[in-house]
N, C-alpha and C positions, 0 to 999 in steps of 0.2 A: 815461583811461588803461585799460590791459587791463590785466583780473588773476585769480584763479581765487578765487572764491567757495565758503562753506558755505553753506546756509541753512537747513537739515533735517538734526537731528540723527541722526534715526532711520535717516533714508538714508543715513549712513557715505559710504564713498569714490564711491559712486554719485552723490552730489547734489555733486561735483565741477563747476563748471563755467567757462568760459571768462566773463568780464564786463568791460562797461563798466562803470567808479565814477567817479565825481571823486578829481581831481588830491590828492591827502594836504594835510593843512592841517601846518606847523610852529608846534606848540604854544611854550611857554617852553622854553629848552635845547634844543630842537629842530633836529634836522637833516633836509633833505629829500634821498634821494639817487635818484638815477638806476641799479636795480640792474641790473647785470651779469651776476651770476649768484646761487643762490637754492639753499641746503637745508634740506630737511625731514625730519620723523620722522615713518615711518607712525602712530604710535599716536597721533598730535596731537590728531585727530579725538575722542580718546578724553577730553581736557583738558578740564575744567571751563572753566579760562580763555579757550578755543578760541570759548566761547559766551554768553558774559559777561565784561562788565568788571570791576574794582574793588567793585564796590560790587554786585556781584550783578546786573548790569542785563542784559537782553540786546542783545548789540550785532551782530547777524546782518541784514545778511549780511558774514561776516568774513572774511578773509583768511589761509590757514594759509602758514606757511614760517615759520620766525625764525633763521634762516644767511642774515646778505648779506655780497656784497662789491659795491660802486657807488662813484659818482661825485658828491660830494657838491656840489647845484645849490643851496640854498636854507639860510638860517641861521634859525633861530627867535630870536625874542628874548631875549639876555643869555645866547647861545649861546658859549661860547670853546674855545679848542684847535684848532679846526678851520677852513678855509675852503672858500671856495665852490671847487671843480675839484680839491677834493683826491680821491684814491683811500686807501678806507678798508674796512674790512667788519669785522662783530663778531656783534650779536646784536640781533634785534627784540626787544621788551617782549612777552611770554608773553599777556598781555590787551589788546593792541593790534593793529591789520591787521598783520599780517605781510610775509614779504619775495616773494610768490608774486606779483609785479604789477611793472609800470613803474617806478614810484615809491614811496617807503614812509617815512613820518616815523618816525624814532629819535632817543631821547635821545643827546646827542652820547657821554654818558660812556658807553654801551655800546660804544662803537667806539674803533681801532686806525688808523693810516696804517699804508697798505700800501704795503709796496717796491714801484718799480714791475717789478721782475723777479721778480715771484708774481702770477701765473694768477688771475685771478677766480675759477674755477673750480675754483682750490686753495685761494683763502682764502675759497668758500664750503663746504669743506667742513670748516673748520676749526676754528670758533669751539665749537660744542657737545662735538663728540668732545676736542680737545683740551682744554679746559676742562674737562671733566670727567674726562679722567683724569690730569690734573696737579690737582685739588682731590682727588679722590680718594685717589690714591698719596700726596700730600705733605700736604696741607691736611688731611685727615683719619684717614687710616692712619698718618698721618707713618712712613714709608716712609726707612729711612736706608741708607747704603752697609755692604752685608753682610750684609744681614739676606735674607731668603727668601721671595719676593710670587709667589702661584701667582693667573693671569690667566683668567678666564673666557671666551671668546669672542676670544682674543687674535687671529684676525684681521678682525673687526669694525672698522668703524670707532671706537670708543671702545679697544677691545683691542687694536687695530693700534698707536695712541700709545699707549696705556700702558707695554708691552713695550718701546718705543723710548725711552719716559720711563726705566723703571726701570730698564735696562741699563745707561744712560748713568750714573746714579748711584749705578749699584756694586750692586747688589742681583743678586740669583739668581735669574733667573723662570722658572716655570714657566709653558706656555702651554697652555690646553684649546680644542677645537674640534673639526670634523670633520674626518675622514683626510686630506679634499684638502688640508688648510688647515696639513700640517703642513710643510713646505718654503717654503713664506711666512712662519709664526711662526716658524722657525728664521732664515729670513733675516731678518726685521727684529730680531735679537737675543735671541730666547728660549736657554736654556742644556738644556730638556728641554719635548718636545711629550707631552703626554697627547689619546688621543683617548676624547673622552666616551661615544662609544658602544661600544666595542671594549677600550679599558684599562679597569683596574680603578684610576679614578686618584681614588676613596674612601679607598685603601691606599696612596696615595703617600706618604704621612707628615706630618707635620705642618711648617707654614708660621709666619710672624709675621703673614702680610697675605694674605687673600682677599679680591683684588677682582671682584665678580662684576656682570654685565649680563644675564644670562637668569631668572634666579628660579626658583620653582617647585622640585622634589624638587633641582634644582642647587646651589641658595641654600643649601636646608636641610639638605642631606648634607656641604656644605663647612666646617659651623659645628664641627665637630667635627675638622678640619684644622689650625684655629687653634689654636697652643700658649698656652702663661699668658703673658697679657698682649700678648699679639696681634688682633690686627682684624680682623674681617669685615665689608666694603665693599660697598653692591649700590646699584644707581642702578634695580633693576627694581620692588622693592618692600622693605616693613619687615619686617626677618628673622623670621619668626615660629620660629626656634630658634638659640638665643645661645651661643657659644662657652663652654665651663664655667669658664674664666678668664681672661676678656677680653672686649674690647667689640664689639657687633655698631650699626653705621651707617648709616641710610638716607637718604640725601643729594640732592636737584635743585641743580643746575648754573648757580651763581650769575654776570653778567657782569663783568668784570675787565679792562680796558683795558690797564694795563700786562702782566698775564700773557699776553694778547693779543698785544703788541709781541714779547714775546720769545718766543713762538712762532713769529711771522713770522718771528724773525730767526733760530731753528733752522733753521727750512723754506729759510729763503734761505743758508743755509751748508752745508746737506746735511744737518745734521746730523739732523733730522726731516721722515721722509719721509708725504705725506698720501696715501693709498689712495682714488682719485679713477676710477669705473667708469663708468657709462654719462653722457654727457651730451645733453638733451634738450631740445627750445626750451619756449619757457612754453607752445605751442600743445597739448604733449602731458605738461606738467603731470599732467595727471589721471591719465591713463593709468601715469605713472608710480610715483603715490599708490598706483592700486591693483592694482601687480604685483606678485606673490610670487615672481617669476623671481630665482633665486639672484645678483647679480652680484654678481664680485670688486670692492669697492670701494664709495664712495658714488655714488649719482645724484645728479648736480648739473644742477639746469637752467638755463640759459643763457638770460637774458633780456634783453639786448643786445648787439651786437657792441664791441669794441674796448677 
């Protein structure tokens, strides 16, 4: 099968490349699927688990993506919930080949049936962004109706659902980003845009929930937003300055099958929309890896037709 390989740490997005591998083996609870479409996170390259397994080993040359959405062809041993021709997508395993190739063995319980009236190319840009900011907002900020969540990056894909998460359950959000990005956070439900470079949105006042995805002087000026007994959330790093009475959380984005299901079933009712920007075949994979070009949305690349 084709798929896009690392094999050189050092060489980052450069030692991207197009390969032949063998067909994925289906371990126990094993699913084999035939993906359709495939997202990744630039910084993957940056993972520990990207270059090692379990147990410290190296397992190079590996395969980055862990967003699919496919066709599930192959059952592993004492595999259930799932059969062979179902349409599914969820989350590859963090220290296993990834979803960037043909075929990809996944634990079945990382994965969701997908309606068949949702896009491969929507439910692969679904599983990470939406899970994390439904663990986020609820699972961790526990984020309730009325209270006041100011959103980092809110038209990102992780900030894109969030805003849409927390609107819907009654909360007040505040959304940050750049100038352009503010008629998009407005539309997907924000109640006030702040722009990070232009506002002074240090002096917006204080929140119950900053949830943030950039880090850096962003992370650390927002700790101080948080009222007593409020949360500050960041998926970029550990807060190296903590709210004065309240909790600060640094969290990775655990798989969830059922919150998975009901995602999809948002997205298939309107009620959650997924920010879906360039689409790219696996041939330009790499190229994709290592563009910095601004686009509205996620790149999802499209790795079989139908």
């Amino acid at each position: 099968m084709q798929a896009i390989t690392v094999r050189d740490r050092e060489a980052g997005v450069t030692g991207l490349t197009l390969d032949e591998l063998p067909h994925p083996h289906a371990a126990e609870n094993d699913v084999i699927l035939r993906v359709h479409a495939a997202g990744f996170t630039r910084g993957e390259l940056d993972w520990p688990a990207t270059w090692t397994d379990r147990a410290g080993r190296d397992r190079t040359p590996s395969v980055p993506g862990h967003e699919v959405s496919g066709v599930v062809t192959e059952l592993g041993y004492g595999t259930t919930g799932l059969t062979v021709g179902q349409r599914v997508f969820g989350l590859a395993d963090w220290t296993r080949d990834g979803s960037l190739a043909e075929y990809v063995a996944v634990e079945a319980r990382n994965l969701a049936p997908l309606p068949a009236d949702i896009d491969h190319t929507v439910a692969a840009a679904l599983p990470i962004s939406g899970l994390t900011a439904w663990q986020g907002l609820f699972d961790h900020a526990r984020l309730t109706t009325g209270q006041t969540v100011l959103i980092h990056g809110a038209a990102g894909g992780v900030g894109s659902i969030a805003v849409q998460l927390a609107h819907e359950a009654g909360a007040r959000v505040i959304g940050t980003g750049r100038s352009a990005d503010r008629d998009t956070v407005l539309d997907l439900g924000a109640h006030t845009f702040l722009d990070l470079e232009a506002d002074r949105w240090e002096e917006s006042g204080q929140v119950d929930v900053v949830f943030d995805v950039i880090g850096g002087d962003v992370l650390d000026s927002s700790a101080a937003l948080v009222r007593p007994g409020g949360t500050l959330v960041s998926i970029a790093h550990q807060p190296a300055v903590r709210p004065a009475d309240g909790r600060a959380v640094f969290f990775v984005v655990e798989p969830d099958r059922d919150r998975l299901a009901d995602l999809a079933g948002r997205v298939r009712d309107g009620r959650l929309r997924v920010r879906v920007g360039a689409v790219r075949p696996l041939s330009e994979a790499a190229a994709a890896f290592a563009s910095r070009e601004r686009v509205p949305g996620r790149t999802i690349i499209r790795v079989s037709e139908g």
